[in-house]
C-alpha positions in Angstrom: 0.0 0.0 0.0 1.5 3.5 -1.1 1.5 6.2 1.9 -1.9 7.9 1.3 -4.0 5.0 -0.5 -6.7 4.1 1.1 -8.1 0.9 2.6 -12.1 0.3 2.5 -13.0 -0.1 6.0 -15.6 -2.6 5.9 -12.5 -5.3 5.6 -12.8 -8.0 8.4 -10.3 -5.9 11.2 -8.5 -9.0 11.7 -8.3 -9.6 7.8 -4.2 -10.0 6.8 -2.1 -6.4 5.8 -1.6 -5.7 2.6 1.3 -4.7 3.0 3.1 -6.8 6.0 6.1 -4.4 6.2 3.9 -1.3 7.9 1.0 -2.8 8.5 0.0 -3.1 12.5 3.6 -3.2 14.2 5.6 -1.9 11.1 7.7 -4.7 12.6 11.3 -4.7 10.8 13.6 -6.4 13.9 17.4 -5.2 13.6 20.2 -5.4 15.9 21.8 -2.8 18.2 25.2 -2.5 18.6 27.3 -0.8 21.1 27.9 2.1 18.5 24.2 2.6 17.7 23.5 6.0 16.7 20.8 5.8 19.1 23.1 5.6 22.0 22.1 2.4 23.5 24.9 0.1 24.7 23.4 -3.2 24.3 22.3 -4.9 21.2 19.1 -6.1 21.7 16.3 -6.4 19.0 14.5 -3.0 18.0 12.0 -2.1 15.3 12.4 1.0 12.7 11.2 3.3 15.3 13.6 2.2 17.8 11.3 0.0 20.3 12.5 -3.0 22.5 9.9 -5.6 23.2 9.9 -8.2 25.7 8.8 -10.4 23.2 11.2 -10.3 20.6 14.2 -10.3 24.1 12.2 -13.6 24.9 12.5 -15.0 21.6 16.1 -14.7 21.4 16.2 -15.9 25.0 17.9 -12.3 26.3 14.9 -11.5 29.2 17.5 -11.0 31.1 19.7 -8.5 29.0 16.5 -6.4 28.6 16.2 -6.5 32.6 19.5 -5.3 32.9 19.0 -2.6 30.3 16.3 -1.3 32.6 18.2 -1.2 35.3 20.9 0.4 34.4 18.9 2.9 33.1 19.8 2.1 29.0 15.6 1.3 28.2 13.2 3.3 29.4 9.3 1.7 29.7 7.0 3.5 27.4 3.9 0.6 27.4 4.1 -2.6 29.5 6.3 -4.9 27.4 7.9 -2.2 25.5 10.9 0.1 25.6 13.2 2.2 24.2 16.4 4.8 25.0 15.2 7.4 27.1 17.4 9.6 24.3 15.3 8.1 21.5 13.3 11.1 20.7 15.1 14.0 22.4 17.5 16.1 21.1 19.2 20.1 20.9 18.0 19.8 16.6 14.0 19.7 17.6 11.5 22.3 18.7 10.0 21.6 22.0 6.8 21.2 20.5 8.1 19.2 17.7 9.8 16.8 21.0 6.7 16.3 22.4 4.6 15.0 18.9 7.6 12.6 18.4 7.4 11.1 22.3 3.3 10.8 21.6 4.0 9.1 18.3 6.7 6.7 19.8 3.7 5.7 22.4 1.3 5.6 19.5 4.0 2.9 18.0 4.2 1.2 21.0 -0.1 0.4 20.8 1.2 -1.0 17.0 3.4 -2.9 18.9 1.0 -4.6 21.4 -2.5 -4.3 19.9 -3.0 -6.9 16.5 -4.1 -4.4 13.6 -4.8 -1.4 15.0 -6.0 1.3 13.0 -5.1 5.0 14.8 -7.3 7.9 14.9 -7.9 11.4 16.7 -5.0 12.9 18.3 -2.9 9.9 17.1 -3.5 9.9 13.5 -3.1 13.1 13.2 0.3 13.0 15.1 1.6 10.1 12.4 0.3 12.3 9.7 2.8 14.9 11.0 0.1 17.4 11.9 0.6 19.9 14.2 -1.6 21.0 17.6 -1.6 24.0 19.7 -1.6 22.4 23.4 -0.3 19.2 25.1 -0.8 16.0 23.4 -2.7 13.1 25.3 -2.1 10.0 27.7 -4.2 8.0 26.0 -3.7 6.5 22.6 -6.4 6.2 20.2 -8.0 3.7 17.9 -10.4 2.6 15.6 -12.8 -0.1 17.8 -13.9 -3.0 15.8 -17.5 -3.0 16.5 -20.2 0.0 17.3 -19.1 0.4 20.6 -15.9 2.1 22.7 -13.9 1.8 25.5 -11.0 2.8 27.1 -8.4 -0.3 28.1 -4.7 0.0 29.7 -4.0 3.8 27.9 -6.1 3.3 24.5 -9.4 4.5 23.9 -11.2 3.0 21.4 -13.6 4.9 19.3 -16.8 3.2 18.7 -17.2 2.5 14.2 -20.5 3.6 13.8 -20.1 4.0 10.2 -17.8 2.4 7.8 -14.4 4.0 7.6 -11.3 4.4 4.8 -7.8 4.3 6.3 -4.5 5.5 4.9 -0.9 4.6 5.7 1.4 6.7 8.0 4.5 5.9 8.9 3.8 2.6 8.7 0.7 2.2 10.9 -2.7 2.5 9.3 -4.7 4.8 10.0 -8.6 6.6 9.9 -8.7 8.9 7.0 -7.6 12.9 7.2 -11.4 13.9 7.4 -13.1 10.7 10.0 -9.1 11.8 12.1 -9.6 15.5 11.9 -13.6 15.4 13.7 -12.5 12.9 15.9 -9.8 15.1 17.4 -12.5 18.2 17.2 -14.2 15.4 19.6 -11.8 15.1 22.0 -9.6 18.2 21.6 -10.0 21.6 23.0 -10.9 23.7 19.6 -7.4 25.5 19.1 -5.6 21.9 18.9 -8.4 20.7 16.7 -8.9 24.3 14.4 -4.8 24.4 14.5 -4.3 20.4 12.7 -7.5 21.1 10.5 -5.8 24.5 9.1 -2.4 22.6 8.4 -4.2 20.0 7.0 -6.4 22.5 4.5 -3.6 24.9 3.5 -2.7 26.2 0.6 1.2 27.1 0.0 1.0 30.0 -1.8 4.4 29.5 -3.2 3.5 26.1 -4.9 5.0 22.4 -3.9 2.8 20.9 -1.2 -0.7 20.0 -1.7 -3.3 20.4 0.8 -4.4 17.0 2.6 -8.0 17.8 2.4 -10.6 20.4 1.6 -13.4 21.9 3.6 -15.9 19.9 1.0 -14.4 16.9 2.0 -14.7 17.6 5.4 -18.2 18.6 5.5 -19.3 15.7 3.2 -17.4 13.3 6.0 -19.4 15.2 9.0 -22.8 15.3 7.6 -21.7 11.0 6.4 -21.1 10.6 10.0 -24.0 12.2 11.9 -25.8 12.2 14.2 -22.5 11.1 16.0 -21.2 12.4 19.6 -19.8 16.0 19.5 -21.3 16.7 16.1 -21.5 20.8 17.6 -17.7 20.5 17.9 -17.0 19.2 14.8 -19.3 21.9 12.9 -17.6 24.6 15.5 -13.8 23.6 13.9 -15.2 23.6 10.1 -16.8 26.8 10.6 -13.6 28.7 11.0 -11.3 26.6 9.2 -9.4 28.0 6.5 -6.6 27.1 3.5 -4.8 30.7 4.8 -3.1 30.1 8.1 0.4 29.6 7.2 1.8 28.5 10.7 0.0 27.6 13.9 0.6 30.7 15.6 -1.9 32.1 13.1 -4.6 30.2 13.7 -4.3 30.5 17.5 -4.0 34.0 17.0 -7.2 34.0 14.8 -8.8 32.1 17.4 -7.4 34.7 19.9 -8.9 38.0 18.1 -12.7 36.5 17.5 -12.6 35.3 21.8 -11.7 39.3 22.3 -14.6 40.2 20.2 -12.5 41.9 17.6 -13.8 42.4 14.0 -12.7 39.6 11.7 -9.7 40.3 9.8 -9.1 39.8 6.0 -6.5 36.8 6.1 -2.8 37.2 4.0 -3.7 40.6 2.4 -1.3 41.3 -0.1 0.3 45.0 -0.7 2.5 45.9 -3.3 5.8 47.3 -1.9 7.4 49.2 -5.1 10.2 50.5 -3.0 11.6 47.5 -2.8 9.8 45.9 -6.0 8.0 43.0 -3.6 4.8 41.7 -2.9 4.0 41.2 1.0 0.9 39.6 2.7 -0.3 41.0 5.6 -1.5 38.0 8.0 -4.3 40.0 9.3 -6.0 43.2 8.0 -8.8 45.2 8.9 -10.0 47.3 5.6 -12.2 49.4 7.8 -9.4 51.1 9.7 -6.9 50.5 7.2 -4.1 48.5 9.8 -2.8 45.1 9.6 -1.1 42.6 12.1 1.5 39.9 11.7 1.5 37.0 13.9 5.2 35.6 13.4 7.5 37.3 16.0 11.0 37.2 15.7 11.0 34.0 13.8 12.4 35.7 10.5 15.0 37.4 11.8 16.9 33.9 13.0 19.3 32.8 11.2 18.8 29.2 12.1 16.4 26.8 10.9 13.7 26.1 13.9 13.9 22.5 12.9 17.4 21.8 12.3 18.3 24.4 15.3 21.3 24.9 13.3 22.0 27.3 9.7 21.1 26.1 6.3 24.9 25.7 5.7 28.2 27.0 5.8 30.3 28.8 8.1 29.3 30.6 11.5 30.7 33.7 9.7 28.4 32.9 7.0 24.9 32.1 9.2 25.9 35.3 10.6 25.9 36.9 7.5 22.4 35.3 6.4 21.1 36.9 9.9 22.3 40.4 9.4 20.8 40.3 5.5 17.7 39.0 7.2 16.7 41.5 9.6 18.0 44.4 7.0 15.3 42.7 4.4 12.8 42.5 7.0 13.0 46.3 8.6 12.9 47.4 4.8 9.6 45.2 4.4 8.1 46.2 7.6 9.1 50.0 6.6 7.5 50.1 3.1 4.2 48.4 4.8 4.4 51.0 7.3 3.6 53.4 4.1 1.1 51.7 2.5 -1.4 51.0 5.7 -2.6 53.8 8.6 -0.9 51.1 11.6 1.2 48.3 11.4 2.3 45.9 14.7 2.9 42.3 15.1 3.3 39.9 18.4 4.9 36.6 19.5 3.9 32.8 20.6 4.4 34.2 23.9 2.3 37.5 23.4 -0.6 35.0 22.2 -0.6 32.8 24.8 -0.6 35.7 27.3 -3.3 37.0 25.4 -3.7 40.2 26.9 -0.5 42.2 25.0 -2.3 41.3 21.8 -5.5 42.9 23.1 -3.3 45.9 24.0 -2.0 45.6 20.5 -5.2 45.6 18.7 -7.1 48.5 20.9 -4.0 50.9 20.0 -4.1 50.2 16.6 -8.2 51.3 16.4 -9.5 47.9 15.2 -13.5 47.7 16.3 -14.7 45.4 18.6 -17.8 44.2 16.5 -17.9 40.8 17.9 -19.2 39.5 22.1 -16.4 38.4 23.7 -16.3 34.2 24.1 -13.9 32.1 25.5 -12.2 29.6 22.6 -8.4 28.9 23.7 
């Protein structure tokens, strides 16, 4: 099965995988030597995601290698019968946030590991898919049940299958499909997690190269499919304000963040022609009616360092350094010629956001109307 086909649902859930290498466990069993790049000095048996299982130490008759392992502090327990290096997902190249999805998904792998077939969805098919949230991520992993009804068992809850449902491939688990994933989590996820994945999941790059995952169609075709179904009102709630035009997270929290103020609605990635500098730049937010725009990016341009690599593109520190100074010059001529074009200009931070009030301070000096009761969304 190629990543993103899909897999009728009605199949028996204990019918054989397609496609035995990623299907269920995405079992591939190698051994670890003392040099492994994942730092564990042993060489037990572990998957492609890095996993020790009792099961396969039994096998090989090494129960007690893996008990010493976990004494000495080399396997960390992650779901009863499975382990891995406590350094298996850490490290100074990932984004806290970025950390966290890859610890979830490593649990979520450890359910493939012990569960026979399971198909993810909610909160963990969306992490597989590589979709980002605004929040923590869960406890519990979650799956696909095989019959009408759920429950919750050792960690996992398993979501009744009222209705038949496709799956795609990711990462070598299976999977509910992007639209039955994306209402589950508007289920059993505050809305800025759920309205945060849905936006990733429905952009549209204005610069070309990577296609959006779904549409709002699709999405609405799947929720009127499933109903009446538990949390309906949440699902229609995240599809309301969806939208192809948050280009990163923080926007759509900060969307989320200017309608709970009761601030007018902004026009989303205005564009103004900058002929000072012979550019085109989009404005995240912009209120028409006062003529004054907002960006919701913070100092994230002006690094020099790629916020998933945590290091530069390339090249010398002489030359990252370089690459910094031409990017703030670039930006301060951008944010000057905007300054031109619209009556006020201002712009905030993840940490201005999730404070809240310093964007509310923001928006009142810069005039925008407060056309809209205030409500609490994030």
């Amino acid at each position: 099965m190629r990543p993103g086909s899909r897999q009728n649902g009605r199949s028996s859930p204990g019918a054989s995988p397609r496609h035995p290498r990623n299907w269920g466990s995405g079992r591939r069993i190698v051994g670890i030597s003392r040099r492994d790049a994942r730092g564990m000095p042993h060489s037990l048996p572990s998957d492609h995601h890095g996993l020790v299982t009792f099961t396969d130490a039994r096998a090989q008759g090494r129960q007690s290698e893996l008990r010493a392992a976990v004494a000495r502090g080399e396997l960390v327990s992650i779901r009863r019968g499975v382990f891995r290096a406590p350094e298996h997902v850490a490290g100074d190249r990932l984004t806290r946030s970025e950390q966290h999805r890859l610890e979830y998904v490593s649990a979520v792998h450890a359910v493939a590991r012990t569960f026979a077939a399971p198909i993810f969805t909610s909160y963990s098919a969306i992490a597989l898919l590589g979709l980002p949230i605004i929040g923590p991520w869960p406890a519990e992993v979650f799956i696909l049940a095989r019959g009408p009804h759920g429950r919750r068992r050792s960690g996992v809850i398993e979501v009744a299958r009222t209705r038949p449902v496709d799956a795609v491939e990711a990462e070598g688990c299976l999977v509910t499909s992007v639209e039955f994933s994306l209402l589950q989590l508007a289920r059993h996820a505050p809305l800025v997690a759920a309205s945060t994945a849905m936006d990733a999941a429905l952009h549209v790059s204005r610069f070309g190269g990577r296609l959006p995952m779904t549409t709002v169609e699709l999405l609405g075709a799947e929720h009127d499919r499933l109903k009446p179904y538990p949390g309906s009102r949440r699902g229609e709630a995240v599809i309301r304000r969806a939208t192809t035009l948050a280009e990163t997270p923080l926007e759509t929290g900060s969307r989320l963040l200017i309608e709970e103020l009761g601030f007018a609605a902004p026009e989303l990635q205005h564009e103004l022609w900058l002929p000072e500098i012979g550019k085109l730049a989009s404005l995240d937010f912009y209120w028409p009616e006062v003529d004054v725009g907002a960006e919701a990016d913070g100092r994230g341009k002006y690094r020099g360092t790629s916020p998933r690599s945590g290091t530069s593109a390339g090249g010398s520190a002489e030359a990252a350094a370089r690459r910094a100074t031409a990017a703030v010059i670039a930006e301060k001529d951008r944010e000057n010629a905007i300054r031109r074009r619209v009556k006020g200009l201002d712009r905030w931070d993840w940490d201005d956001m999730l404070r809240k009030r310093p964007v509310e301070e923001r928006l009142l000096r810069l005039g925008v109307p407060r056309s809209r009761r205030r409500t609490h969304l994030m």
